[in-house]
C-alpha positions as CSV (number, residue, x, y, z in Angstrom):
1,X,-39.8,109.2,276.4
2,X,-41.2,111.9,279.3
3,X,-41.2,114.4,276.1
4,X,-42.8,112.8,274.0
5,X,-45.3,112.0,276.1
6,X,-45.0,108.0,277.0
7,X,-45.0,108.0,280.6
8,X,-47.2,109.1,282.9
9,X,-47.8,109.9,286.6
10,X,-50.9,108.8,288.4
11,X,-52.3,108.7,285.1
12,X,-51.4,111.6,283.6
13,X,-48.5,112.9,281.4
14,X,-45.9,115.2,283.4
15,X,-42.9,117.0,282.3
16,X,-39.2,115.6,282.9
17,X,-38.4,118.3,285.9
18,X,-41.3,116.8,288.0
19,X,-41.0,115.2,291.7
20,X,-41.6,112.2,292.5
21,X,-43.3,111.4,295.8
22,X,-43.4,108.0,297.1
23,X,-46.1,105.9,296.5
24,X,-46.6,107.4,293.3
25,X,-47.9,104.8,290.0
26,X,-45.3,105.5,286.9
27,X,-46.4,104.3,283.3
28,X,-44.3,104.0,280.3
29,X,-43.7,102.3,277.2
30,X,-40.6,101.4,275.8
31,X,-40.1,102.0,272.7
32,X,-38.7,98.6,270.6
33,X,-37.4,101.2,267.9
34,X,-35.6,104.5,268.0
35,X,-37.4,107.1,268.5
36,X,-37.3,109.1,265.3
37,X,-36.0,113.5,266.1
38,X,-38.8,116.1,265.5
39,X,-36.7,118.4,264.6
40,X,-35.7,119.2,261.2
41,X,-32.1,119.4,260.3
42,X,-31.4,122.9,259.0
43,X,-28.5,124.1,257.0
44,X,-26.9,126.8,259.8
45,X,-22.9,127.7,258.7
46,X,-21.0,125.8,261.6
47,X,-16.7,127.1,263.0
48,X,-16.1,123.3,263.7
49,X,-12.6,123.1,265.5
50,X,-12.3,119.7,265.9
51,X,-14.7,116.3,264.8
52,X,-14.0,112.7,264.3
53,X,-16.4,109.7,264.9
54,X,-17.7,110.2,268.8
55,X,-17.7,114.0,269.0
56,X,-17.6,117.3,267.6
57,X,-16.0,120.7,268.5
58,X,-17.9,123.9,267.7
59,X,-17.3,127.4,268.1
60,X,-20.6,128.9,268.7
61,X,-21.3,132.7,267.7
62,X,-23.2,134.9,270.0
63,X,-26.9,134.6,269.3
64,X,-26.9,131.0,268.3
65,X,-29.2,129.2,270.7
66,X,-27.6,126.2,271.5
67,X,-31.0,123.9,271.9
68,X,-34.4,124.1,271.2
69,X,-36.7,126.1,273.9
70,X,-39.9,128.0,274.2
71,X,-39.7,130.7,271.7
72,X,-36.6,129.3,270.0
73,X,-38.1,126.2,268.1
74,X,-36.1,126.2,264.6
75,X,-32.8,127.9,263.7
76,X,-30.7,126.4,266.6
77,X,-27.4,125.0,266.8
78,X,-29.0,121.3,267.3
79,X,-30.4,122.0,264.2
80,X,-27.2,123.0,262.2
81,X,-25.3,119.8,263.9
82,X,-28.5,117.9,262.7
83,X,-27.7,118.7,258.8
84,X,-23.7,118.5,260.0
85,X,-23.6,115.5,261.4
86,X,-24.7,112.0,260.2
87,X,-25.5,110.8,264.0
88,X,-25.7,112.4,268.0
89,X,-25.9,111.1,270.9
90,X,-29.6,110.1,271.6
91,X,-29.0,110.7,275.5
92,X,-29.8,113.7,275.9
93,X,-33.5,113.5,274.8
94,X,-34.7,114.2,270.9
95,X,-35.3,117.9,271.6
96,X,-31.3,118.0,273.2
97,X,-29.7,115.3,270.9
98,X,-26.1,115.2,271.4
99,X,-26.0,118.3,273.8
100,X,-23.3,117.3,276.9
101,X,-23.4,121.1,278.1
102,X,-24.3,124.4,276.9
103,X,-23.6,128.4,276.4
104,X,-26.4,131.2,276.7
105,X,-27.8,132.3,273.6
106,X,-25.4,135.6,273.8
107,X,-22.1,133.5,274.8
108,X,-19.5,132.6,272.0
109,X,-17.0,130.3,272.0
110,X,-16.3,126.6,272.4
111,X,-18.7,123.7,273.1
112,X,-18.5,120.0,272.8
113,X,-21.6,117.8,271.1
114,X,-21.6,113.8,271.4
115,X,-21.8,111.7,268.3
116,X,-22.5,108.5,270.2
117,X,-24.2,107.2,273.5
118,X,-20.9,106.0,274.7
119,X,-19.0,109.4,273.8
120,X,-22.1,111.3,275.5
121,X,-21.6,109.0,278.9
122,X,-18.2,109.7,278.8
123,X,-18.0,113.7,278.6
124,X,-21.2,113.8,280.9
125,X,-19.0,111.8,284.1
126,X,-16.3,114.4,283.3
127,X,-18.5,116.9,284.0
128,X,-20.3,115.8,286.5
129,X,-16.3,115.4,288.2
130,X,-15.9,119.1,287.6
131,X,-12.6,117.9,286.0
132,X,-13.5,119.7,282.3
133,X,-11.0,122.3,281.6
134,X,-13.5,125.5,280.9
135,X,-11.6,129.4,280.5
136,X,-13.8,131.9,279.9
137,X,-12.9,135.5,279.0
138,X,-14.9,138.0,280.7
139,X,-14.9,142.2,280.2
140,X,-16.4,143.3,283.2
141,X,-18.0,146.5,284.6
142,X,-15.4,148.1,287.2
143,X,-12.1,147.3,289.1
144,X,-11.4,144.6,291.0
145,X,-9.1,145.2,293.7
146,X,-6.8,142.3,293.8
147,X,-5.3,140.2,291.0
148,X,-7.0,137.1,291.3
149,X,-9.9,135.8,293.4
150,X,-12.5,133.1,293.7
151,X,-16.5,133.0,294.6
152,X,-18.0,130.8,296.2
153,X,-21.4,131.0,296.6
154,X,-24.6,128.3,296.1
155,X,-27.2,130.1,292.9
156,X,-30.1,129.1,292.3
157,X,-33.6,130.5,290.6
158,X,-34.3,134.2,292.3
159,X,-37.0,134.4,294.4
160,X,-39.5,136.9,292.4
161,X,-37.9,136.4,288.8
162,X,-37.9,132.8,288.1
163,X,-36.3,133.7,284.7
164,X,-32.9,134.6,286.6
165,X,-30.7,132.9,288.7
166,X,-29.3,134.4,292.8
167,X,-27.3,133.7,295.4
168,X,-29.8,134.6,297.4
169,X,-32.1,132.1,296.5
170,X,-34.5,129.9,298.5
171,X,-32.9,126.1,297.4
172,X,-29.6,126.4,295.6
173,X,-26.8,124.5,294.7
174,X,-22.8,124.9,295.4
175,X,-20.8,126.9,292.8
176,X,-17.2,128.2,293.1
177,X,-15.8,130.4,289.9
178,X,-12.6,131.0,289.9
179,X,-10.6,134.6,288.5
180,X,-7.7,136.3,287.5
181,X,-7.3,139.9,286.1
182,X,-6.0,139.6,282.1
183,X,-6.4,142.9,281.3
184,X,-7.2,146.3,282.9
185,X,-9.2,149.3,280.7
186,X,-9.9,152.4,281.9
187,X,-13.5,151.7,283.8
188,X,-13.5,147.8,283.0
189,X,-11.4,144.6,283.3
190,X,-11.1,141.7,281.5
191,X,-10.7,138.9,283.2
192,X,-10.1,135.1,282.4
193,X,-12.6,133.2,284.4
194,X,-12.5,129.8,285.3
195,X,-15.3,127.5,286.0
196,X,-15.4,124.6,288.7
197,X,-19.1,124.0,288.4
198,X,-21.3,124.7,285.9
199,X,-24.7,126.5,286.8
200,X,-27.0,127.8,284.7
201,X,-25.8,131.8,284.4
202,X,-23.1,131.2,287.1
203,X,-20.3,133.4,285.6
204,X,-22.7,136.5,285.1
205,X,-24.2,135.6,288.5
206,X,-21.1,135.6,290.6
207,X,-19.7,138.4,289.2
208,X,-22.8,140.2,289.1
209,X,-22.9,139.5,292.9
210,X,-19.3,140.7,293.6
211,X,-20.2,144.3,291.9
212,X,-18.0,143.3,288.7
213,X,-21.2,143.0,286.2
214,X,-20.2,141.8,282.6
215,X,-20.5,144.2,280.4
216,X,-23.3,144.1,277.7
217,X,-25.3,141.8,279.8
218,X,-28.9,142.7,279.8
219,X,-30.3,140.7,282.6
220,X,-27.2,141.2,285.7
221,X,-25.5,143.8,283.8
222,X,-27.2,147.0,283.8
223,X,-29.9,146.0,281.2
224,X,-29.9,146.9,277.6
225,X,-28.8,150.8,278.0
226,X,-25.3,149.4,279.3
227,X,-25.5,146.6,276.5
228,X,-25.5,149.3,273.7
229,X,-23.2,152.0,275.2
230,X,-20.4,149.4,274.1
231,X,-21.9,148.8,270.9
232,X,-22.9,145.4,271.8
233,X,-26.2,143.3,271.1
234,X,-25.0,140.1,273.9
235,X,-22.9,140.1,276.6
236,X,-19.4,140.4,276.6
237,X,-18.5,137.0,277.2
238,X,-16.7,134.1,275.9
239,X,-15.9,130.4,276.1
240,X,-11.9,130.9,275.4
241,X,-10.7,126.9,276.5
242,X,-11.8,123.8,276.6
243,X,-10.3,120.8,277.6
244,X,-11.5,117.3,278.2
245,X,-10.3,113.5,278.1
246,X,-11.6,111.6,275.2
247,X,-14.3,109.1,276.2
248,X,-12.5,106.6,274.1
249,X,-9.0,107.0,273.2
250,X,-8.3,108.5,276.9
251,X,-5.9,111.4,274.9
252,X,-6.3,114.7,276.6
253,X,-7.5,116.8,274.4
254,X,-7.5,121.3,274.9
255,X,-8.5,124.0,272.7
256,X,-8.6,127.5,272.0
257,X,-10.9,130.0,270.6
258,X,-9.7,133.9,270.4
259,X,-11.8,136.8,270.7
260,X,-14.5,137.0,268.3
261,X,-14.2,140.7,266.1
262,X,-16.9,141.9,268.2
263,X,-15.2,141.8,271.8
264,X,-11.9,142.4,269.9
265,X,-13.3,146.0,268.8
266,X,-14.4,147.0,271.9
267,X,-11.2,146.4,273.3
268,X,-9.8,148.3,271.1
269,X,-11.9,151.0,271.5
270,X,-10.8,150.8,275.0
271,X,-7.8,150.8,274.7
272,X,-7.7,153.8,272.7
């Protein structure tokens, strides 16, 4: 309803991240139909892993955006799971229909849409209770001492570039990645990386902020020149697990994406 428009704020329409202060008139109408999308379903080749009548599995290549954005209105994965799918979850607003979470634009691997309001409610508690199973695979920049480690540190938007996210930032919220070394390559590491919150950029941010960059990343990795040295266009990361309880049959349910051919070949190349 705030995106489309039908509420307002002392008169005037706002956008959904605005504060309220007390005292404040707020206007809307309510809608007696559903709100038909804006968006046009487009026919985008989907990996699906897993689907039945509340959800859907995906495995998302690098450079898919997963919703639509400024400068990314048409050819996202919203829109592919809009020709895919015959309903979503209406919760998350009709420019974010059945998104419960997300990846960055140059992040592959696995992600979890809602068909239904009542799957959407479901997966969005479990997330909330940090108790979603998310592994990550992660080739970083540099050596980490130890085996294993974990980073606790608040992030939120940096203080001069409100397009990145800091630990060093004026208000920020609690996150806490956890670490372990999978793999050591001559100047890098890959590491399998597992989340216990979920901020925006938080796995590139902490690591980033521990002086173990991913590699390929163009924003806390070096920028672009570091990005094609490996032959990469996106940063070397990937969602490797995912595992959740289903909102309505209770069955625990994990899976597994391997390395796209992409991060496989460089790798390789490592290796060698």
């Amino acid at each position: 309803m705030i995106e489309l428009g039908s509420v307002e704020v002392a008169g005037a329409a706002v956008k959904p991240a605005y504060r309220l202060r007390g005292g404040q008139d707020v206007r809307g109408t309510l809608e007696e139909t559903p709100v038909e999308s804006p968006l046009t379903p487009e026919a985008i080749p989907l990996q699906v892993v897993f689907e039945d009548a509340d959800l859907i599995v995906v495995d998302k290549p690098a450079g898919l955006v997963v919703h639509p954005a400024a400068g990314h209105r048409t050819g996202t994965l919203v829109h592919a799971l809009l020709h895919h799918c015959d309903t979503l979850s209406g919760v998350g607003g009709v420019l974010r229909p059945g998104i419960v979470h997300r990846l960055d634009k140059g992040t592959s691997g696995l992600l979890v849409a809602a068909l239904g309001d009542h799957a959407h409610r479901g997966l969005a508690r479990q997330f909330k209770a940090h108790s979603i199973d998310r592994e990550y695979l992660a080739l970083v920049r540099g050596a980490p001492r130890a085996g294993s480690g974990s980073i606790d540190s608040p992030i939120g938007r940096h203080p001069v570039d409100r397009k990145r996210f800091s630990t060093h930032a004026r208000r920020s919220r609690s996150a806490v990645t956890h670490w372990r070394v999978e793999r050591r390559l001559a100047s890098m590491t890959l590491l399998r990386v597992r989340l216990e919150t979920g901020r925006t950029h938080q796995i590139r941010v902490h690591l980033a902020s521990v002086g173990l960059p991913v590699a390929g990343d163009p924003v806390y990795g070096g920028g672009r020149r570091a990005s094609r040295e490996l032959g990469l266009d996106r940063q070397a990361l990937h969602a490797a697990r995912l595992g959740f309880v289903h909102p309505r049959s209770g069955e625990t349910l994990a899976f597994e994406s391997p390395l796209p051919r992409d991060l496989a070949s460089v790798l390789a190349a490592l290796e060698k």
